[in-house]
N, C-alpha and C positions, 0 to 999 in steps of 0.2 A: 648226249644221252644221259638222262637219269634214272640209274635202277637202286633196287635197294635188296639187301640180302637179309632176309627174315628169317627167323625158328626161335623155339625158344629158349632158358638160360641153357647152356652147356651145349648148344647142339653145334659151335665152331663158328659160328661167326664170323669173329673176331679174327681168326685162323684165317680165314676165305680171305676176307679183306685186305690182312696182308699180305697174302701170297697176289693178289690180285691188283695192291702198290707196284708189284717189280714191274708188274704185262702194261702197269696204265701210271706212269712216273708223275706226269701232269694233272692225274684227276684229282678232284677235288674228293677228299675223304673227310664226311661227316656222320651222327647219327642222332637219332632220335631216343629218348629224348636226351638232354645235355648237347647238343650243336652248338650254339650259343652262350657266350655268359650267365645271362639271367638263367638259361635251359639248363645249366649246369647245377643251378640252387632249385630250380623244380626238380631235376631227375635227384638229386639228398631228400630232398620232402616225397616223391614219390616209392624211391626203394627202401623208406623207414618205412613204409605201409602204414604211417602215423593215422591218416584223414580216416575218423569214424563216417564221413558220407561217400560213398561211392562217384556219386555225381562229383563231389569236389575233387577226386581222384581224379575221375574223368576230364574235368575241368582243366586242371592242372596242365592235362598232357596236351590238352588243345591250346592253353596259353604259350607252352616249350613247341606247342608246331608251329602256330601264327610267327611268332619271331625266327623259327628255322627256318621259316618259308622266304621272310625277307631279309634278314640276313645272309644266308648261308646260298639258296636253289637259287631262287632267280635271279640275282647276281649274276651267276654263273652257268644257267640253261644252253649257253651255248659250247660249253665244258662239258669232259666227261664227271659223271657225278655217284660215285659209293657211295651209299647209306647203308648205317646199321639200324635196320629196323626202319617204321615208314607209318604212315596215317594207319597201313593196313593192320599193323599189329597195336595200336593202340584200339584202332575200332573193334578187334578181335577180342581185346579184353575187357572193349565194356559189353560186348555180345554176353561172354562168359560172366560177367555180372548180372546182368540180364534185368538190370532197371530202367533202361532206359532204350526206348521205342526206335526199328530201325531207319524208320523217317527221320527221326530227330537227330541219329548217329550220322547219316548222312548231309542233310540239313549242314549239321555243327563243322561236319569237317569241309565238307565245301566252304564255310565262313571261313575258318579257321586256315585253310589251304590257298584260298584264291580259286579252288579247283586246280590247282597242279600238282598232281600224282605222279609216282615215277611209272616208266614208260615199261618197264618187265619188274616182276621179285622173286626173287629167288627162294624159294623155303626149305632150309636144311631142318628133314625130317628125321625125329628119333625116334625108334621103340622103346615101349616101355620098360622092357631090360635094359635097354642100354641109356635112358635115361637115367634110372637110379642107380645104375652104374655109377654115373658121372657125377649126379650129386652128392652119393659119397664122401665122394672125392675131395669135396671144398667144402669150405665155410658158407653156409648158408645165409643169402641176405633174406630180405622180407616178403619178397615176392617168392623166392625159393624154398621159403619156408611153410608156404602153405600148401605144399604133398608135391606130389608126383602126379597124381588126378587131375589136381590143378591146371596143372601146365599142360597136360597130355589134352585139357578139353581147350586150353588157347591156341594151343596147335589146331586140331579142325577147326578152332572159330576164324584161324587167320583165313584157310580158304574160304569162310564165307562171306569173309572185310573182302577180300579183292575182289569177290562177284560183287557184291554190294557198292563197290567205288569203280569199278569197272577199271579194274588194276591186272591185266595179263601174269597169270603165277606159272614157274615152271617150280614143280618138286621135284627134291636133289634128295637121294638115301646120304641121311647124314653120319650112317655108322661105317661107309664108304672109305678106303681108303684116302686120305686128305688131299694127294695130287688128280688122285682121280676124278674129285669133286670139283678141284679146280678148272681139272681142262673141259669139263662138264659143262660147269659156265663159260668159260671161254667161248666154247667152239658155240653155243647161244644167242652170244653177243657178236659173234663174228658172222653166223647167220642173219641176228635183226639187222647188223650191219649193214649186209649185203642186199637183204629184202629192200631197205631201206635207199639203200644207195640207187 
């Protein structure tokens, strides 16, 4: 099973993920972009928000997918498989760019992917309060640095990447208490499990 846990900066992730190492010992825990070596020197080039063209942003994150895809996933599709973040939140934020057509969004990651998508995403959802809450909070890199609006329109664009890649999303309240969240997914995954089984 490959699923992937989406939202955007601050909304726990990172948090899920780990709590979600103890439930799955053997899975493979990756993310997007940085998976990879090379994906590690795109995701420095892409969180300095250096690239004056959107497209080479874009670009970029399709080059750290194609090699996450054969590196990291299908290697391992017969594994369970964490991600942080997934084709859908990168296509969401070139939605949120909004240069580039969504035949071609699709198109590109289909190249880029093989066509393999993870099989559920998870998207931990924040309120605008409790967004800049959180940002706050921390040091702000480059993608964080451009508002709170910002992010708050890459969040709805994620749910319209998953309809657009035909990626099953389940939304998680991410201002939730954090075990709450987790058995949330859990009991999710132990349902597609079971459908499945």
């Amino acid at each position: 099973m490959y699923i992937a846990i989406e939202g955007i900066d601050t909304a726990g992730k990172s948090t899920q993920i780990e709590a979600l190492k103890k439930h799955f010992p053997d899975a493979v825990i990756t993310k997007e972009p940085g998976g990879t070596t090379i994906g590690q020197e795109i995701r420095k080039l892409v969180l300095s928000a250096k690239t004056q063209s959107k497209r080479a942003e874009f670009l970029l994150f399709l080059a750290d997918r194609a090699e996450h895809i054969k590196e990291v996933i299908e290697p391992n599709l017969h594994k369970m498989i964490i991600s942080d973040r997934s084709a859908v939140s990168g296509v969401a934020y070139a939605l949120t760019q909004g240069n580039i057509s969504k035949k071609d969004l699709i198109s590109l990651n289909d190249f880029a992917t093989k066509k393999i998508y993870p099989q559920t995403i998870y998207l931990l959802r924040l309120t605008k309060q409790e967004l800049e809450h959180r940002l706050s909070q921390k040091e702000l890199d480059g993608i964080e640095l451009r508002g709170s609006e910002y992010l708050l329109e890459i969040q709805e664009s994620i749910k319209e990447a998953s309809l657009l890649l035909g990626v099953p999303l389940i939304e998680i309240d991410a201002t939730k208490n954090r075990d709450e969240i987790t058995k949330e997914i859990l009991n999710n995954i132990k349902n597609e499990t079971m459908l499945k089984g």
